[in-house]
N, C-alpha and C positions, 0 to 999 in steps of 0.2 A: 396314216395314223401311227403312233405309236404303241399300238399293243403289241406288235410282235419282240421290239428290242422290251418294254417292261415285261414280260412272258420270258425271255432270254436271262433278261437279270435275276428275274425272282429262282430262277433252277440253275443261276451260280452257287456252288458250295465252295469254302474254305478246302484248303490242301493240309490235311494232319499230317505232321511229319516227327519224327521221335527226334528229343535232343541230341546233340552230338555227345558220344563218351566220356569226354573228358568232363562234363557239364554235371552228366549225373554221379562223378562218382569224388566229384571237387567237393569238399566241405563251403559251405554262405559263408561269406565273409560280411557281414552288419557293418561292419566300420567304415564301408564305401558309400555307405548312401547316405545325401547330403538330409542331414537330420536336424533341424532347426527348437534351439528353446528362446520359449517366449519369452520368461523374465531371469532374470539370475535369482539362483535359489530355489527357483521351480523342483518339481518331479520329474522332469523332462532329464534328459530328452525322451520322449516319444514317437513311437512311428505309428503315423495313423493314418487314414487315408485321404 
């Protein structure tokens, strides 16, 4: 059967790991992410999810 490998998988956890330095102390830069407006004119652009 398989109840021991789904027994296995269910008591895998993710590995937390802290960002690298430079990551946390870089100011977001907004202007890199591709940000799409719908019409010309709009309110946009928007970032949503």
């Amino acid at each position: 059967m398989m109840l021991p490998a789904a027994h296995r998988a269910f008591q895998t956890r993710p590995k937390i790991v802290a960002a690298p330095k430079e990551w946390s102390e870089a100011e977001p830069d907004f202007s890199l992410l591709p940000v799409q407006t719908c019409w010309p004119g709009d309110a946009g652009p928007l970032i949503t999810y």
